[in-house]
C-alpha positions as CSV (number, residue, x, y, z in Angstrom):
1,X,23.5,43.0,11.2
2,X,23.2,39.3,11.5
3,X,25.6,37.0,9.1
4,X,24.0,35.0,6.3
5,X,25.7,31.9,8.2
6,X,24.6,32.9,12.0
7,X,20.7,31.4,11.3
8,X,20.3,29.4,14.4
9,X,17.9,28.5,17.3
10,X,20.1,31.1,19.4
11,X,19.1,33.9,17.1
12,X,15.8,33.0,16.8
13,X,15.2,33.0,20.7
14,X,17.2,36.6,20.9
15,X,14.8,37.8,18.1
16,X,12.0,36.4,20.2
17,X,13.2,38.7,23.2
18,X,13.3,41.7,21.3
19,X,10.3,41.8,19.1
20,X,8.0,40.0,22.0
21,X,6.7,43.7,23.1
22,X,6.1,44.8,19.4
23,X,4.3,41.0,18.4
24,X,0.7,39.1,19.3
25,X,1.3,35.7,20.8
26,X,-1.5,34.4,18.8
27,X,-3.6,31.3,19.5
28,X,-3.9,28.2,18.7
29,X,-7.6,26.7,17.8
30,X,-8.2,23.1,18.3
31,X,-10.4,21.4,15.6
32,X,-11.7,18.3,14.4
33,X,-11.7,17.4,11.2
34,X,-15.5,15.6,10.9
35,X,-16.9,19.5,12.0
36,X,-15.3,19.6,8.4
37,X,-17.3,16.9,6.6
38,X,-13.9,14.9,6.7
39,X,-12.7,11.5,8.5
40,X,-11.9,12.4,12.2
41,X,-8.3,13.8,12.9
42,X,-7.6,16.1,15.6
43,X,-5.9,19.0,14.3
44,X,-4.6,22.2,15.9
45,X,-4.4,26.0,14.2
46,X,-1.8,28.2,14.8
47,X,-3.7,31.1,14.2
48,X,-1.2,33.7,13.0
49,X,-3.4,35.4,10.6
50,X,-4.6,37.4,14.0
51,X,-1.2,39.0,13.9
52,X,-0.2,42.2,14.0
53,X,-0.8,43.6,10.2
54,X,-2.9,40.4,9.7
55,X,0.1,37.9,8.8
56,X,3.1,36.6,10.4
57,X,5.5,39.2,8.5
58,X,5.2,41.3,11.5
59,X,7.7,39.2,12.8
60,X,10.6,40.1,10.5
61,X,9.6,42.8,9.7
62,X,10.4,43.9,13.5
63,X,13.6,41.9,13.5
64,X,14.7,43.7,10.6
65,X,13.7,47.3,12.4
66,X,15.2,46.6,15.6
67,X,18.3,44.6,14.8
68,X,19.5,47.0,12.2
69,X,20.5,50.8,12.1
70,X,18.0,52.3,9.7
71,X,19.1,55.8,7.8
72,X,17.4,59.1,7.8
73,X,15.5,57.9,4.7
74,X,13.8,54.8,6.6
75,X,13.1,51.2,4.9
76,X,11.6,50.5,2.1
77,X,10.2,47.0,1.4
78,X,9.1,45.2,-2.1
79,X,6.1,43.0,-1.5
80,X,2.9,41.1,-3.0
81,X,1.5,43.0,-0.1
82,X,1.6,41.2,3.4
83,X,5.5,41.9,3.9
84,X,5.0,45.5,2.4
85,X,2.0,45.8,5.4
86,X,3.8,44.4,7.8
87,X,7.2,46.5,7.1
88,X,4.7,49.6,7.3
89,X,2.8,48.4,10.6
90,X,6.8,48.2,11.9
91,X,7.7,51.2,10.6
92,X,4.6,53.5,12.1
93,X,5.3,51.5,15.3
94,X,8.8,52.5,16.0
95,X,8.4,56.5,13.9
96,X,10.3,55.5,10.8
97,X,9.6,56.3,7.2
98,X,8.9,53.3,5.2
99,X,8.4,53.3,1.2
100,X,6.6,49.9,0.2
101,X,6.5,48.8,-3.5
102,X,3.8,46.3,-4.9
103,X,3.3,44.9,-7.9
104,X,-0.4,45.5,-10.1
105,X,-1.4,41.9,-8.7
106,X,-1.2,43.5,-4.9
107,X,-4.9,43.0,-3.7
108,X,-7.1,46.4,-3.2
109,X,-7.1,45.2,0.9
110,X,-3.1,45.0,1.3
111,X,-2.6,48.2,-0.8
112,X,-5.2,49.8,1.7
113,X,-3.4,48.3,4.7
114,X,-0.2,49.6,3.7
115,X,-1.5,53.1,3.2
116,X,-3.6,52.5,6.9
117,X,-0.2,52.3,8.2
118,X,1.2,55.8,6.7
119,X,3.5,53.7,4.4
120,X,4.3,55.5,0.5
121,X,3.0,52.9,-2.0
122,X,4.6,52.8,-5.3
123,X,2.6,50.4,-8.0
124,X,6.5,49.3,-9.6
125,X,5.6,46.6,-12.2
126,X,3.0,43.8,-13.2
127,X,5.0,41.0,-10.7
128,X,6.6,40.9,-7.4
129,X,10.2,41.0,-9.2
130,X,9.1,44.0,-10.9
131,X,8.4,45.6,-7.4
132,X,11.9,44.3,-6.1
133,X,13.8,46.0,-9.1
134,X,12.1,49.5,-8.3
135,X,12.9,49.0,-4.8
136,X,16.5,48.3,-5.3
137,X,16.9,51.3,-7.7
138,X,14.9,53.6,-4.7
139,X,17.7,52.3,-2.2
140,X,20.0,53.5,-5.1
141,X,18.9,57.0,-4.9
142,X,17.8,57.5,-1.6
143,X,20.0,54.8,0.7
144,X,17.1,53.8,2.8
145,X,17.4,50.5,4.4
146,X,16.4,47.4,2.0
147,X,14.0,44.6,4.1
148,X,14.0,41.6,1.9
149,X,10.1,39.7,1.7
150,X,12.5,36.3,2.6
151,X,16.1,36.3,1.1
152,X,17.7,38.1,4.6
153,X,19.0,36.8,7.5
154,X,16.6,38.9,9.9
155,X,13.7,38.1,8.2
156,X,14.3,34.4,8.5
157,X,15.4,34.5,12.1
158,X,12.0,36.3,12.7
159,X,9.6,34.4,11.0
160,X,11.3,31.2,12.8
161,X,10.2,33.2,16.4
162,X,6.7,31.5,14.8
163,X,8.2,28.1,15.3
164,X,9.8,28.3,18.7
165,X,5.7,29.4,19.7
166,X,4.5,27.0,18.3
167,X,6.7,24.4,20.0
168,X,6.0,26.1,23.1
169,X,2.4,26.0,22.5
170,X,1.7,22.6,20.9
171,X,5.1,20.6,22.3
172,X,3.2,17.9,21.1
173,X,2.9,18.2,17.5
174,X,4.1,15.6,14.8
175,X,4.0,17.4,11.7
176,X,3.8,21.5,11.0
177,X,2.0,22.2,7.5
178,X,3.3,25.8,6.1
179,X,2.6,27.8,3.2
180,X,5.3,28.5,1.1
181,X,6.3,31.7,-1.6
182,X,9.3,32.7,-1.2
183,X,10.3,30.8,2.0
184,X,11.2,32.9,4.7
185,X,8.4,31.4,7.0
186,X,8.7,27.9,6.1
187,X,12.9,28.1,5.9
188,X,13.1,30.1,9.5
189,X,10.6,27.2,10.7
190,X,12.9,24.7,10.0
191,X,16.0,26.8,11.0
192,X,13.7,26.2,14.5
193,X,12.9,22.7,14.7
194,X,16.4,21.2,12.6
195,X,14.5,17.8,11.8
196,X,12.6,17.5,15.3
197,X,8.8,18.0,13.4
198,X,7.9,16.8,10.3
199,X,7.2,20.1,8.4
200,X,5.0,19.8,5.4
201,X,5.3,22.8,2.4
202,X,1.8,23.6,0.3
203,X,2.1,25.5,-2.5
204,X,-0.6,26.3,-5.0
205,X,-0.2,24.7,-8.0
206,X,0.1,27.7,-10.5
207,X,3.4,28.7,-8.1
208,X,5.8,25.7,-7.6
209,X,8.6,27.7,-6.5
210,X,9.9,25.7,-3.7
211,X,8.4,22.3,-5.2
212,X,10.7,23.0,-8.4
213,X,13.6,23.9,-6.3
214,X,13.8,21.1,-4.5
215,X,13.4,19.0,-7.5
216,X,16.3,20.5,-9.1
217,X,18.5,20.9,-6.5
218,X,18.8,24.5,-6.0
219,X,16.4,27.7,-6.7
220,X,15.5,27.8,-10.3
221,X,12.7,30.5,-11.7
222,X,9.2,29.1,-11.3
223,X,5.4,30.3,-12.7
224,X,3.9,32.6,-10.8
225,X,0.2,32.3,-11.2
226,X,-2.8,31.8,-9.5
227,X,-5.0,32.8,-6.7
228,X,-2.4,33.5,-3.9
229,X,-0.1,35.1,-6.8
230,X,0.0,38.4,-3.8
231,X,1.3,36.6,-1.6
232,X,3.3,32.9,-2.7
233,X,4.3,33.5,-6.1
234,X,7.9,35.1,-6.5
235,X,9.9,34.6,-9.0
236,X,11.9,31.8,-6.9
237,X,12.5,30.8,-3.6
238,X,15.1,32.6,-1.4
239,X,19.3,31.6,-1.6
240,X,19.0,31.4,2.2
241,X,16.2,29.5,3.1
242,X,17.4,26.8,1.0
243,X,19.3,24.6,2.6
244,X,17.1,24.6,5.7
245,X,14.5,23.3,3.4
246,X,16.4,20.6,2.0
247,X,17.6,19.4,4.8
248,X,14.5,19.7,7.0
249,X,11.3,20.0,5.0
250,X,9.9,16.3,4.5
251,X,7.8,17.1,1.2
252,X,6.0,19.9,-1.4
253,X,2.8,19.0,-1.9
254,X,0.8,21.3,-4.6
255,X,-3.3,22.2,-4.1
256,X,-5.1,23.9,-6.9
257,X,-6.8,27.2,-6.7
258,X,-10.1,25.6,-6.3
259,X,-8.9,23.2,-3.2
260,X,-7.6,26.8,-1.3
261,X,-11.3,28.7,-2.4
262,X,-12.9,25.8,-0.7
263,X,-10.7,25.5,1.9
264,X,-11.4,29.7,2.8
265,X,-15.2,29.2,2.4
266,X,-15.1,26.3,4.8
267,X,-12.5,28.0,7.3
268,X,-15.3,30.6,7.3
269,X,-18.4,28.7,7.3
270,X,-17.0,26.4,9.9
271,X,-15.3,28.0,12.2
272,X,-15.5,31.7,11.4
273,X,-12.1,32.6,10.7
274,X,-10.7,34.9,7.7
275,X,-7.9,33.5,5.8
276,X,-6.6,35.3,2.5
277,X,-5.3,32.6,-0.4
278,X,-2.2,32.3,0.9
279,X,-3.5,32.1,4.6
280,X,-5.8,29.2,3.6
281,X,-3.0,27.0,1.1
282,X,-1.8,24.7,3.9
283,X,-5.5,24.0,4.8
284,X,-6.3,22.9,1.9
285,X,-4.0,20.3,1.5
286,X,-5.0,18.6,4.4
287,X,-9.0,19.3,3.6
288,X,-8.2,18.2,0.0
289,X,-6.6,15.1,1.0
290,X,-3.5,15.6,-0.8
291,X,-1.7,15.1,2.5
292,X,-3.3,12.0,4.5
293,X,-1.9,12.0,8.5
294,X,-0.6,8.4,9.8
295,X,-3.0,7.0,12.3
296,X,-2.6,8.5,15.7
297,X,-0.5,11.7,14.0
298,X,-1.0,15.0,15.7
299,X,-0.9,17.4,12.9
300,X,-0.6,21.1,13.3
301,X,-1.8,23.4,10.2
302,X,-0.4,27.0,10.1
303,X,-3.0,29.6,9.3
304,X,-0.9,32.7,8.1
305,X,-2.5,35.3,6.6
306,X,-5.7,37.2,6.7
307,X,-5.2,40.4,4.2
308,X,-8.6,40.0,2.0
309,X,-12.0,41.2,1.4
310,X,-14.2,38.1,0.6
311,X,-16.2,38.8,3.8
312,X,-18.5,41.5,3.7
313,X,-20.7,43.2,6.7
314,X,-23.9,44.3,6.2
C-alpha cells in the first residue's frame, strides 16, 4: 500500500507500468472549433471515454487491484456508477469478487454495466454518501478490500497515469480542461504536471464541490444536484487531492446543465462521439464560452466518460 504522502510523478509512471497491459491507450481527436459553429481554436480530445468500462476509473481501479493484497471477500467499491463499473471491469479482469454500491441516482446504463461485469449491486441510499456508508459497514462485516471513488492514494496515482498520456501524446498543450466530482482525476492530473500545464476544473453548477473548496480554503460539504449528479456530485471533494489542486489547478469554472446537454448533442451531432454528463462538463465550458483561450493557446479538453443511453439504434 502506497502512503497518503508518496503521490508523485515516480508513482504515477510505476502505476503506468503495471496497469499498461490491463488499460486502452486511448486517442486523441483533433478538432476545430468553427466545425462547432464557434470562433476558430484548434483543440485536441483526449478521448478517454473509449476506456476500458467507458471512463477513465479503469485506471485506479487497476492500481488499486494490483498494488494491494485483496482478501478472500474481494473489493467492494461505493460509486455514482463509473468507479463502481470500473472497480467491477477490474475485478472480472483479474477473478476477484467485487460488491459495488450505488446510490438511487446511479443511471439505468452504469447499474447495467456493473452487473455486465458480474459485480453484486447494492442500491444503499438516495446519494453517493449514502452508498459510501453501506459500503463501509459491508467492509465491517465482511473485510473485503475498500477502493475509494477519489479519497485514496492508488486511485489518485492511477487516474494521474491519464496525465503522463496525455503529455506524451499532446507535449504541446497549454492548458488541460478536467471534470471535476470528487477529484481523483483532476487532483492525480496535477500530481502529474506540478504547475507545468495550466489545468482548468468544470464543474456543473448544481455541484460546486471543488469550486467551494477552493474558495474556502479546504473541503467543505457542497449541493449535489444536477444532471451529472452520477457521476460529479459527492458530498465534497477528497482530503488528498486537495492540496494538489490548490497548488496546481489555475481556476473552477461552473457550466449549467443546459450548457453540458448542448455540449453532448453537439459532441454527437458533430463529431459522433458519446459523452455521458459528466463526460461532456469540460466541453462545455469551452463551447459555452465560460472559458475563452489566449490567442495562439493550444487547449486540450478531456472527454472522460461515456456511461449513458441518450443514443439509440434503430
Amino acid at each position: 500500500m502506497i502512503a497518503d504522502t508518496q503521490i508523485s510523478q515516480t508513482h504515477i509512471r510505476e502505476a503506468e507500468a503495471l496497469i499498461r497491459p490491463y488499460i486502452r491507450r486511448t486517442p486523441v481527436l483533433r478538432i476545430d472549433m468553427t466545425d462547432f459553429g464557434r470562433a476558430p481554436l484548434p483543440v485536441a480530445l483526449k478521448l478517454e471515454c473509449l476506456q476500458h468500462s467507458g471512463s477513465f476509473k479503469a485506471r485506479g481501479a487497476f492500481t488499486n487491484l494490483i498494488g494491494r493484497p485483496v482478501p478472500p471477500a474481494g473489493v467492494v467499491a461505493a460509486s455514482g456508477g463509473n468507479h463502481g463499473a470500473a472497480v467491477a471491469y477490474a475485478a472480472n479482469r483479474l477473478g476477484v469478487p467485487a460488491t459495488i454500491f450505488v446510490p438511487s441516482v446511479t443511471s439505468p446504463a452504469k447499474a447495467d454495466r456493473i452487473r455486465s461485469y458480474g459485480a453484486k449491486l447494492v442500491i444503499g441510499g438516495e446519494r453517493y454518501a449514502d452508498a459510501l456508508s453501506a459500503s463501509e459497514i459491508f467492509v465491517k462485516e465482511t473485510g473485503a478490500l475498500s477502493i475509494h471513488a477519489y479519497d485514496q492514494a492508488e486511485t489518485l496515482i492511477g487516474q494521474g497515469t491519464l496525465g503522463l498520456e496525455i503529455e506524451q501524446d499532446l507535449p504541446e498543450i497549454d492548458t488541460l480542461m478536467v471534470a471535476v466530482g470528487g477529484g481523483g482525476l483532476i487532483g492525480g492530473i496535477a500530481a502529474w504536471f506540478t504547475g507545468l500545464k495550466r489545468i482548468i476544473a468544470v464543474e456543473p453548477e448544481g455541484s460546486p464541490t471543488l469550486h467551494m473548496a477552493l474558495d474556502a480554503g479546504r473541503p467543505v460539504d457542497a449541493p449535489a444536484d444536477g444532471i451529472a449528479a452520477d457521476s460529479l456530485a459527492p458530498k465534497r471533494v477528497g482530503a488528498l487531492m486537495f492540496p494538489f489542486a490548490q497548488s496546481y489547478v489555475d481556476r473552477s469554472i461552473l457550466v449549467s446543465d443546459n450548457e453540458i446537454k448542448q455540449a453532448q448533442v453537439l459532441l454527437w451531432d458533430t463529431i459522433r462521439i458519446v459523452a455521458e454528463p459528466g463526460g461532456a462538463t469540460a466541453f462545455a465550458a469551452l463551447l459555452s464560452g465560460k472559458y475563452t483561450p489566449a490567442p495562439g493557446e493550444k487547449v486540450c479538453v478531456l472527454i472522460c466518460g461515456a456511461n449513458t443511453t441518450a443514443v439509440r439504434f434503430d
